[in-house]
C-alpha positions in Angstrom: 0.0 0.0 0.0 2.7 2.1 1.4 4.7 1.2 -2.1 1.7 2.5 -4.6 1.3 5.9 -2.7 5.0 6.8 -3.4 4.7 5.6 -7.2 1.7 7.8 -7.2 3.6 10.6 -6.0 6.7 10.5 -8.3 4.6 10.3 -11.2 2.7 13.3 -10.4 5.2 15.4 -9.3 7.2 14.6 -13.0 4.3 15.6 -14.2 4.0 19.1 -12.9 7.7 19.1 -13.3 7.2 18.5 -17.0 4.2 21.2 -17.2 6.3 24.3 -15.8 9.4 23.7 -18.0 6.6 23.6 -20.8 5.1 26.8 -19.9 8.7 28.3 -19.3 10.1 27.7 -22.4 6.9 28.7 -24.2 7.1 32.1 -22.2 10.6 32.7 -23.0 9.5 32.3 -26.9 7.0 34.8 -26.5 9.2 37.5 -25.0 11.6 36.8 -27.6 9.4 37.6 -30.4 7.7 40.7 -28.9 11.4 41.9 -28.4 11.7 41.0 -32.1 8.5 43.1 -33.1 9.3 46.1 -31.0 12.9 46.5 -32.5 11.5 46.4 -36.2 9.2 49.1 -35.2 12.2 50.8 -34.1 14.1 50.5 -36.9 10.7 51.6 -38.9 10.0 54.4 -36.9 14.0 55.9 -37.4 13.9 54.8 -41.0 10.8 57.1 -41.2 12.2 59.6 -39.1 15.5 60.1 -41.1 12.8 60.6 -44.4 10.1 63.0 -42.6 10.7 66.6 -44.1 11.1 70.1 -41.9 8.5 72.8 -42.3 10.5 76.1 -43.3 9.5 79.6 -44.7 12.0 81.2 -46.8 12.3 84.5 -49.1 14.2 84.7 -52.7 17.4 87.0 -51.9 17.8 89.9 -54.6 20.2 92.3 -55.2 19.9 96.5 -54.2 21.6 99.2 -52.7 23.0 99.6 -49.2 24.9 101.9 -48.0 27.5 102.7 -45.0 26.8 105.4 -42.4 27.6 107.1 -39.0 24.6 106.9 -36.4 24.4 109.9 -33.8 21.7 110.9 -31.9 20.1 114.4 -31.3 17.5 116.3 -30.6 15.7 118.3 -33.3 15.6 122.0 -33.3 13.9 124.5 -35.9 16.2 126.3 -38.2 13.6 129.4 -38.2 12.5 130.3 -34.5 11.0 133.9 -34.1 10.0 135.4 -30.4 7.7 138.3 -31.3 7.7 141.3 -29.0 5.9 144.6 -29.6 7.5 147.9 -30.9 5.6 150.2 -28.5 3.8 149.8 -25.2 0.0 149.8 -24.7 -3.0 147.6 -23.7 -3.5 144.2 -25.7 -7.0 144.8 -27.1 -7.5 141.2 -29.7 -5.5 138.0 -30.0 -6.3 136.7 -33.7 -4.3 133.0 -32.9 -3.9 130.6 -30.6 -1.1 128.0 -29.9 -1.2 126.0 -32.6 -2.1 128.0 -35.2 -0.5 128.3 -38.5 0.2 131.8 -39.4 1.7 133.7 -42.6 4.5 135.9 -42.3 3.2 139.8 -41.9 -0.3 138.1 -40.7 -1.7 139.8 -37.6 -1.5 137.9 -34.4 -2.6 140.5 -32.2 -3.5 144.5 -31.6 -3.4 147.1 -29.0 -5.6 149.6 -28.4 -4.7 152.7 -31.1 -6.8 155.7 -30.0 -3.7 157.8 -28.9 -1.7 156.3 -32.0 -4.6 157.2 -33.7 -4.8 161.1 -32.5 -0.8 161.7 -32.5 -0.9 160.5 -36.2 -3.9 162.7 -36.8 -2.2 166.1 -35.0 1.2 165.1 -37.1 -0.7 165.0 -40.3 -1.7 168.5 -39.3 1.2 170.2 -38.7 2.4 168.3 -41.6 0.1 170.2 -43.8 0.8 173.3 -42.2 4.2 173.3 -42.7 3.9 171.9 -46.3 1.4 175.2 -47.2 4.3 177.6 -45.8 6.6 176.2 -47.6 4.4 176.8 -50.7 4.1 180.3 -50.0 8.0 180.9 -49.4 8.5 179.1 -52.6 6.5 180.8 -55.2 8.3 184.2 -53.2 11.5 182.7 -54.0 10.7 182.3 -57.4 10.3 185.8 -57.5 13.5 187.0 -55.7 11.4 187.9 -53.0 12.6 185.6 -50.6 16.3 185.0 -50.0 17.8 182.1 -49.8 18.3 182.0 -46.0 14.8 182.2 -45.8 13.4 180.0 -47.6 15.7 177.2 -46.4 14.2 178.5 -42.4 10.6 177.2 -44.0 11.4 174.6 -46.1 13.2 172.4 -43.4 10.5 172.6 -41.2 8.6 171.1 -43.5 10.8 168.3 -43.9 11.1 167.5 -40.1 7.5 168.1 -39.7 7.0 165.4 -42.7 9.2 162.8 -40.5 7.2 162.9 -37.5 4.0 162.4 -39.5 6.1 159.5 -41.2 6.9 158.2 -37.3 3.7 158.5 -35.9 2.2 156.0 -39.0 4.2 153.8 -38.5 3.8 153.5 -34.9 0.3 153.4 -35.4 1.1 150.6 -37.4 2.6 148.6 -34.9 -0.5 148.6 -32.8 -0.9 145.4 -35.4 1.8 142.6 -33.9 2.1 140.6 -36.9 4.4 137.4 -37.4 8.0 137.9 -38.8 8.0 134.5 -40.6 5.7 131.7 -42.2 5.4 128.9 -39.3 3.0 127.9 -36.5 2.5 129.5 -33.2 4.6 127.7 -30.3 3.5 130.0 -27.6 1.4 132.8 -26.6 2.5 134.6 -23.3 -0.3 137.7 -23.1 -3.9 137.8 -22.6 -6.6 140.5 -23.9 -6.0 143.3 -21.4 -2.4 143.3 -20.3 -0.2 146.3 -20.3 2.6 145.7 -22.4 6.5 146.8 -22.6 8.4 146.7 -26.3 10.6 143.9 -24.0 7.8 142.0 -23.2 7.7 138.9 -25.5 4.4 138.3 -26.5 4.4 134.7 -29.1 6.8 131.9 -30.5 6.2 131.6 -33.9 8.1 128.1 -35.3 8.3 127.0 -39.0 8.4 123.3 -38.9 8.8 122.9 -42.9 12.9 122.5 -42.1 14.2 120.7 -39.0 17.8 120.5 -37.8 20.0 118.2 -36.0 23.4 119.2 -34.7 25.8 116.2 -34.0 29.2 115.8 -32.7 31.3 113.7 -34.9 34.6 111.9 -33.9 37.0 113.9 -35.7 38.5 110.4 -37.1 35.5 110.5 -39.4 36.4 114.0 -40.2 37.6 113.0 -43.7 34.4 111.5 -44.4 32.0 114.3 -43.7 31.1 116.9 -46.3 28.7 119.8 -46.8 25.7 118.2 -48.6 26.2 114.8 -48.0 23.2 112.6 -47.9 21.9 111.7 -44.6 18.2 110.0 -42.7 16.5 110.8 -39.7 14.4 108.0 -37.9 12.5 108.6 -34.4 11.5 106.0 -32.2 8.2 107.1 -31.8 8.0 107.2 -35.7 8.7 103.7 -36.2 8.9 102.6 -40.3 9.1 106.6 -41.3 12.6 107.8 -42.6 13.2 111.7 -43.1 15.3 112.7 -45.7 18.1 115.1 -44.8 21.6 116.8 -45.9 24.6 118.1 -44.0 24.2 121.6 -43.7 27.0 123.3 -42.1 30.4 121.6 -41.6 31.8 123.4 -37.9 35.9 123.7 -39.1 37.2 123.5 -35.6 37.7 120.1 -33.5 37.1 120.4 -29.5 40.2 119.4 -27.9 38.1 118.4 -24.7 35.9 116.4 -26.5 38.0 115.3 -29.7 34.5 115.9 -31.6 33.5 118.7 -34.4 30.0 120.1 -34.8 27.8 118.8 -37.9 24.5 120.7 -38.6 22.0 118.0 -40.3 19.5 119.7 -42.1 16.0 117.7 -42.2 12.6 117.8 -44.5 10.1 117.7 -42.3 7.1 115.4 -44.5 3.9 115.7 -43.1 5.0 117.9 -39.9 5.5 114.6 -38.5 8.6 116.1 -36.4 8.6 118.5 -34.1 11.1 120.6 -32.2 13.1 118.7 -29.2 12.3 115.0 -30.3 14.8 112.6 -29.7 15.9 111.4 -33.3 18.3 109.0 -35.1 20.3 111.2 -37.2 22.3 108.4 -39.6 24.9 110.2 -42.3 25.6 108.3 -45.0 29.3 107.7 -46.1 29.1 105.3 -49.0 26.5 103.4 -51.1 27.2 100.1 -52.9 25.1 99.3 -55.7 24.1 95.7 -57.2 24.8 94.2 -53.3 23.6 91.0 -52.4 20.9 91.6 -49.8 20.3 89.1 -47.1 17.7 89.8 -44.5 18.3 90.2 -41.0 15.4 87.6 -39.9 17.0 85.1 -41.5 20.6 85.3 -39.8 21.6 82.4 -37.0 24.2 83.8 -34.6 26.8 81.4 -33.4 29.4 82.0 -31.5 29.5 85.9 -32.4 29.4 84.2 -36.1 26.7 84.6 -38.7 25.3 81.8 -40.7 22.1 81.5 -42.7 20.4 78.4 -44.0 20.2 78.4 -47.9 17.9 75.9 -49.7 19.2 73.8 -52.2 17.7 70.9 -53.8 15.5 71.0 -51.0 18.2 70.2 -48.0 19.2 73.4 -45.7 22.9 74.4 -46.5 24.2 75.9 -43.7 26.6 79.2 -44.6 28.7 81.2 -42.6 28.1 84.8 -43.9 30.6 87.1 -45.3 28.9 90.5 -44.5 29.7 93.9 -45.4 27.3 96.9 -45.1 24.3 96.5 -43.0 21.1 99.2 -42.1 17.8 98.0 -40.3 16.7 95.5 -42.5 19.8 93.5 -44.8 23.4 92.7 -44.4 25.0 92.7 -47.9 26.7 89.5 -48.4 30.2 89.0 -50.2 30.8 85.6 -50.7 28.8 81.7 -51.2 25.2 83.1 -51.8 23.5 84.7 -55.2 20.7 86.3 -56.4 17.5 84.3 -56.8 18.7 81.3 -54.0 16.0 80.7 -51.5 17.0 81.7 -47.9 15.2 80.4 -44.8 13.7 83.3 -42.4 11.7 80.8 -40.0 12.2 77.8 -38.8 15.7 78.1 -39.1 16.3 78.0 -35.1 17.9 74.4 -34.5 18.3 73.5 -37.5 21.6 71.3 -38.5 23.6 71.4 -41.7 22.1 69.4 -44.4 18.9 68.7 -43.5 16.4 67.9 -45.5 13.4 70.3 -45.3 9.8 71.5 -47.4 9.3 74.7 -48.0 5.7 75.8 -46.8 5.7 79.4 -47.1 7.5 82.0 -49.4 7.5 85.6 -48.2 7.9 88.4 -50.0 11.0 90.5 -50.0 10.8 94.3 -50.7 14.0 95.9 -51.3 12.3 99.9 -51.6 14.1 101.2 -48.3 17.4 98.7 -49.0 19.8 101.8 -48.9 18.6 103.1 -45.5 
């Protein structure tokens, strides 16, 4: 009995013995070929990888002008600034303008009240007339030798200085009406109807705004470079894409020894009236212009390094280019060697990319070359 329980035993434990090495080994398979089915997919998913194209934008580079130039800053004054003060003292009685106001030159800004100009014009008129009559009289008795020469002289300048204060009194009449000395536009008026003025009291600030200036101090090491007339471009901050044409005006012959600078008067078209007097301004004076340059744009340069590349297209793989620059403004940096007119240059998506990769152009912006020079 004893004897068939232990056969009993071995042959069930070889069986379970039997069952788990089964099991094992068929586990062991299965792992082996999901390891097998995740490295294909692997290999797959690189294979696809190495094949899947980046999404750029790029612009076609063309050629233009660009120049050089020495950028200052400054702030603007008028070349024509009148203070207007009256030529003889009395009450204001009308103010024609306010501040603001565009006036003529010779318009009237403002009177005072004329009643004793008025009178003392009036009372020289009339001894102008007298005198004038007696001098008619010791004429016609010159004529006749009845009058000698001493006396007729004694009537006759009278008349004359009698004729100058009638001449006087007009014309301070007509200064009763203040008028403007120049074409421009009110900056300030300092009276009100009713004050008592003094010929020293100034009485407007009358600005013409049609020609701006900018004085700058040049480094006299650029002194060879600045002439009378040369071209130069006025930009504000607070008139951002708006350029103002402009010229040197005056050339200052002398160099500061404390500063090592000379003075430079930069004359500036005002378009618009945009500008006005004591805004902070750009003043940039051009010293030389290349034509027919290779124009690449300034969104589309990678710094690395303190080097500049760009990413040209070709044959639809990114070619990574170390630029060559020479002049450069706001917008372009002319380029001197490796890239030409009519290549495609990418301006987005460029960040990260890697020398030769392989990419699809999505987008094509336009490039505008109208402002190139500046």
């Amino acid at each position: 009995m004893k004897r068939s329980i232990s056969i009993v035993f071995l042959l069930t434990f070889g069986i379970l013995l039997l069952s788990g090495c089964g099991a094992k080994n068929e586990s062991s398979e299965d792992s082996i070929a999901q390891n097998d089915t995740a490295k294909t997919k692997q290999d797959e998913s690189k294979k696809s990888g190495e094949e899947e194209l980046i999404p750029v934008e790029t612009t076609t580079i063309q050629k233009g002008t660009i120049s050089s130039y020495i950028l200052l800053s400054s702030n603007l004054e008028t070349e024509k600034m009148a203070d207007v003060y009256s030529r003889v003292q009395g009450l204001v009685e009308k103010i024609y303008v306010e501040e603001g106001d565009y006036v003529k030159k010779n318009q009237v800004l403002m009177e005072l009240e004329a009643e004793e100009f008025i009178l003392a014009e009036e009372s020289a008129h009339v001894d102008y007339e007298q005198k004038k009559a007696a001098y008619e009289r010791a004429e016609a008795m010159f004529k006749k030798e009845l009058y000698s020469q001493q006396e007729f002289e004694q009537v006759k300048f009278p008349m004359d200085a009698a004729k100058i204060a009638w001449e006087q009194a007009k014309l301070n009449l007509s200064y009763t009406k203040i008028t403007s000395p120049i074409d421009g536009v009110v900056g300030n008026r300092l009276r009100k109807p009713g004050d008592r003025i003094q010929p020293s009291d100034q009485l407007f600030t009358v600005i013409n705004l049609e020609e701006m200036i900018a004085v700058v101090h040049i480094p006299e090491r650029e002194i060879q470079r600045i002439s009378k007339g040369q071209t130069a471009f006025i930009f504000s901050d607070n008139l951002q894409n708006v350029s103002f044409p402009g010229w040197i005006k005056r050339v200052s012959p002398a160099v500061d020894p404390q500063s090592g600078t000379f003075k430079v008067t930069v004359g500036v078209k005002n378009i618009d009236n945009k500008l006005r007097p004591g805004m902070f301004v750009n003043a940039h004076i051009i010293t030389d212009t290349h034509d027919d340059a290779v124009l690449i744009p300034k969104t589309a340069i990678v710094y690395e390094n303190e080097k500049m590349n760009v990413y040209v297209v070709r044959d639809s793989v990114a070619r990574k280019i170390q630029l060559n620059s020479g002049f450069q403004n706001y917008q372009y940096i002319e380029s001197l060697s490796q890239i030409s007119e009519g290549e495609k240059v990418i301006v987005v998506g460029q960040a990260g990319l890697k020398d030769s990769t392989k990419v699809k152009i999505i987008s094509e912006r336009e490039n505008i070359l109208s402002d190139a020079s500046l």
